[in-house]
C-alpha positions in Angstrom: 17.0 19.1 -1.4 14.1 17.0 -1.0 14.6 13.2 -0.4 13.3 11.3 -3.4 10.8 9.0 -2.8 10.2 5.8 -4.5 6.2 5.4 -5.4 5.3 1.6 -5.7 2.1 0.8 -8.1 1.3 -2.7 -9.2 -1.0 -2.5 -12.2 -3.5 -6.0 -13.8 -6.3 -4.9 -15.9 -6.5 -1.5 -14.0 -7.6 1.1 -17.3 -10.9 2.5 -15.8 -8.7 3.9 -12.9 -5.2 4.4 -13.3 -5.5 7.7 -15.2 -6.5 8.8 -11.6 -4.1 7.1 -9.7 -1.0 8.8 -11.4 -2.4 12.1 -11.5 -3.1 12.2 -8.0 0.9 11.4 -8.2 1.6 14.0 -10.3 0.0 16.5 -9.0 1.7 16.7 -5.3 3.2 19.7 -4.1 6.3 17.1 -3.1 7.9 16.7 -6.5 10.8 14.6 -5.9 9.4 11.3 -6.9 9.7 9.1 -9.1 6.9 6.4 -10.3 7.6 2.9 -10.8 4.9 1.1 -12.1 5.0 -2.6 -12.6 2.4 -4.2 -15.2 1.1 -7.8 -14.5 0.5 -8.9 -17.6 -2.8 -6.9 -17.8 -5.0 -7.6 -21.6 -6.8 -4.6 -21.4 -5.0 -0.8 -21.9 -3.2 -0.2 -19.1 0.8 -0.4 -20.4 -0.2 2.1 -23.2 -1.6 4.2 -20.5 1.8 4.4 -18.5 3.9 4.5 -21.7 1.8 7.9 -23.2 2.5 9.3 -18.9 6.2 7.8 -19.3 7.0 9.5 -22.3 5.4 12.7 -20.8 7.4 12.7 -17.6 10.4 10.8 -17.7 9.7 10.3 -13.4 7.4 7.9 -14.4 8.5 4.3 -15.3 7.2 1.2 -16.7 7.9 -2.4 -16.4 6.4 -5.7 -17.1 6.5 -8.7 -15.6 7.0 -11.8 -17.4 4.5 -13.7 -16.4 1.5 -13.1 -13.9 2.6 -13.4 -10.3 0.3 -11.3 -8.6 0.5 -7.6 -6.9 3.3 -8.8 -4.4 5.7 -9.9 -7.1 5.2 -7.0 -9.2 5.7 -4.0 -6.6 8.8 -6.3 -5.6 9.9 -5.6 -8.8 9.3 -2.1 -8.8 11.4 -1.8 -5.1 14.2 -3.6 -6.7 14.4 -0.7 -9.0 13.6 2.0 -6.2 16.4 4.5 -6.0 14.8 6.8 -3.7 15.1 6.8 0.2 11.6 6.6 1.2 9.3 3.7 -0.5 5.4 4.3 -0.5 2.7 2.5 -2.0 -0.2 3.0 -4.5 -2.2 1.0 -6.1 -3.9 1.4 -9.7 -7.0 2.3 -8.6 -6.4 4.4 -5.8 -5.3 8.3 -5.3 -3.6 10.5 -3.2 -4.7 13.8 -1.9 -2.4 16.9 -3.4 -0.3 17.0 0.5 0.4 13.8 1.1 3.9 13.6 0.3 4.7 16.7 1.6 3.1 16.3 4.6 3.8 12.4 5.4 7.7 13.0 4.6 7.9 16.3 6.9 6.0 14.1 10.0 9.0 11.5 9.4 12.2 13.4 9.0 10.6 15.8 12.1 10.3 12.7 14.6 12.7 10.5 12.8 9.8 7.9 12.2 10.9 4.9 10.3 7.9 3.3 9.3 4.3 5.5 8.8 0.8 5.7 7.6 -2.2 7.8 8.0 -6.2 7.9 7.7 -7.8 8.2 4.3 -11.3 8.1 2.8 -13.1 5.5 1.2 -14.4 6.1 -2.8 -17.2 4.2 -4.5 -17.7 5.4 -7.6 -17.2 9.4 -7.7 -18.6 9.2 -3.8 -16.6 9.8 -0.9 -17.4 7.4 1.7 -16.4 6.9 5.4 -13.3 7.9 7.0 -10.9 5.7 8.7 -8.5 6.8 11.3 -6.3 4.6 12.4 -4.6 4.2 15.5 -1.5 6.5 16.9 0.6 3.9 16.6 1.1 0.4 15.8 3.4 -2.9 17.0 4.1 -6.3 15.8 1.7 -7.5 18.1 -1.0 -5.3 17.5 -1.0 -5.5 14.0 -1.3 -9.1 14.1 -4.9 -8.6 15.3 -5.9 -5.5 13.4 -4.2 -4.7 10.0 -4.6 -0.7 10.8 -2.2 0.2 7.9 -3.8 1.1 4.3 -1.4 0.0 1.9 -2.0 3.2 0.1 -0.7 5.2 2.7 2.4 3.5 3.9 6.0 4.9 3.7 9.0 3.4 5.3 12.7 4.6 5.3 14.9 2.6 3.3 17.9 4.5 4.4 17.0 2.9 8.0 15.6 -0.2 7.2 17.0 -0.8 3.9 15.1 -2.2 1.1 12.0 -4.3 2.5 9.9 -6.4 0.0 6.6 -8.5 0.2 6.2 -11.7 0.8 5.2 -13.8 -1.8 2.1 -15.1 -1.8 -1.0 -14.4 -4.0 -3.1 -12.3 -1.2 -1.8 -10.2 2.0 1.3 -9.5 0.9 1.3 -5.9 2.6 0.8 -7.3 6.2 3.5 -9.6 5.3 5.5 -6.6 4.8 4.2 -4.6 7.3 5.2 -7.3 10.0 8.5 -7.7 8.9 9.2 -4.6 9.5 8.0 -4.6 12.5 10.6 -6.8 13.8 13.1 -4.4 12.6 11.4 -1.0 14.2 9.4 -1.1 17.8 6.2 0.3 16.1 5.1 2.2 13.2 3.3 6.0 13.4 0.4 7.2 12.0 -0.2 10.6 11.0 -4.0 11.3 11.6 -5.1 13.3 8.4 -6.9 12.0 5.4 -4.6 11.8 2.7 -5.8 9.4 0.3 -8.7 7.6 -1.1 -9.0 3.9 -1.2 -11.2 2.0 -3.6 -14.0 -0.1 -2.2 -15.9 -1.1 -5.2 -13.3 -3.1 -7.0 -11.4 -6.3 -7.0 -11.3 -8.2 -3.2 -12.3 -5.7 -1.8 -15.7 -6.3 -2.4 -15.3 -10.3 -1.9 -15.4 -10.4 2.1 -15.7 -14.4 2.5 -12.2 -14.6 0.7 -10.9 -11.9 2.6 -11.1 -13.9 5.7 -10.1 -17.3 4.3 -7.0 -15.6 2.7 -6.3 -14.1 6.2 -7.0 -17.5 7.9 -4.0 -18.7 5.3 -2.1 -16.4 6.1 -1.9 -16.7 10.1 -1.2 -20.1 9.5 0.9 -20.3 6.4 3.4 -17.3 6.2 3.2 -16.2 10.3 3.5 -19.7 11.0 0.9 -19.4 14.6 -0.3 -22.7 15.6 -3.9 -23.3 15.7 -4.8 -21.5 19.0 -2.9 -18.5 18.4 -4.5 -17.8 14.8 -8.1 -18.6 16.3 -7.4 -15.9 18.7 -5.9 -13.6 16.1 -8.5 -14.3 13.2 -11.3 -13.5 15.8 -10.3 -10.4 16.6 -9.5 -9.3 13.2 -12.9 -10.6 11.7 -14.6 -8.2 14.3 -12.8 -5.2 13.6 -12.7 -6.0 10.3 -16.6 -6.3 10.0 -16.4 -2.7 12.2 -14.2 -1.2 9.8 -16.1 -1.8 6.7 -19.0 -1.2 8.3 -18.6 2.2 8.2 
């Protein structure tokens, strides 16, 4: 039997894409998943969306947040309610490619990997874009410099690590997860296929300037480095950052 995996999506406002996003979900050749999709309060049709896929396919699962808190409070919400042993992440307006369950899951039960990600492809519009390929491998230390994990492609083993959730602050929440794991695991592994397509032409991602004040923020507010260290940090991570979407 397959291990069930938990799939985390946080959902605002996201109609024009999430059709997409849980197709790409539902059509894996891994099919022991189930879907837990939190809604932030979104005022345009994006719960009736996930209620006509719930009612379809009863692995898919809606819930809404009270209030709006942001993307890190509502996949929290949807890991609180994860029952499977492996949480991943996708977000409303990204996909995955048909193998990437299959294929991410079989590189960490093989090597006993804890914590994963993988390359995947930008998309603007219907165009596919560059490719990134991250590094081998990853550390606490490293990441702190270069955040080489797409959120879209993350996995980590809750059966090792137990359940792991975001900090909770508006922006960055994913490298505040991604650390913190980190501290439990020596590094984190990358398997070097494409296997998903992430989004460039839509919310921050387009907004670079607040990109790098939020990561300024967050150096100093949630990793807590003094003023030298998060200078020497941000420096490196604005150049590979300007590198990165560069290409």
């Amino acid at each position: 039997m397959e291990p069930l995996v938990s799939i985390i999506m946080p959902v605002y406002n996201a109609e024009k894409y999430i059709d997409r996003a849980i197709n790409s979900v539902i059509n894996q050749s891994y099919q022991n998943w189930e879907l837990l999709i939190t809604d932030d309060l979104s005022n345009d049709c994006s719960q009736k969306i996930v209620q006509e896929y719930s009612k379809q396919d009863n692995r898919i699962k809606l819930f809404v947040n009270e209030e709006n808190g942001g993307a890190g409070v509502a996949r929290n919400n949807s890991i609180k309610h994860a029952k499977g042993r492996f949480i991943a992440f996708l977000d409303a307006d990204d996909q995955w490619l048909p193998e990437k369950l299959t294929k991410q899951i079989n590189f960490m039960l093989i090597n006993k990997y804890a914590f994963t990600f993988t390359a995947y492809q930008k998309l603007e519009g219907e165009k596919h874009k560059g490719i990134v390929i991250p590094p081998s491998s990853t550390t606490y230390k490293k990441l702190l410099s270069s955040n080489v994990i797409g959120c879209l492609t993350a996995i980590y083993d809750a059966e090792v690590l137990g359940k792991q959730y975001m900090p909770l602050i508006r922006k960055r929440q994913d490298m505040g997860l991604w650390l913190k794991i980190l501290k439990e695991v020596p590094k984190a592994y990358s398997l070097p296929t494409v296997l998903a397509l992430y989004r460039v032409d839509s919310g921050m991602t387009q907004n670079k300037l607040k990109i790098l004040k939020w990561q300024w923020l967050f150096y100093r507010k949630v990793v807590r480095l003094n003023v030298f260290e998060a200078i020497y940090h941000f420096s490196i991570y604005a150049v590979k950052g300007f590198m990165k979407h560069s290409t």
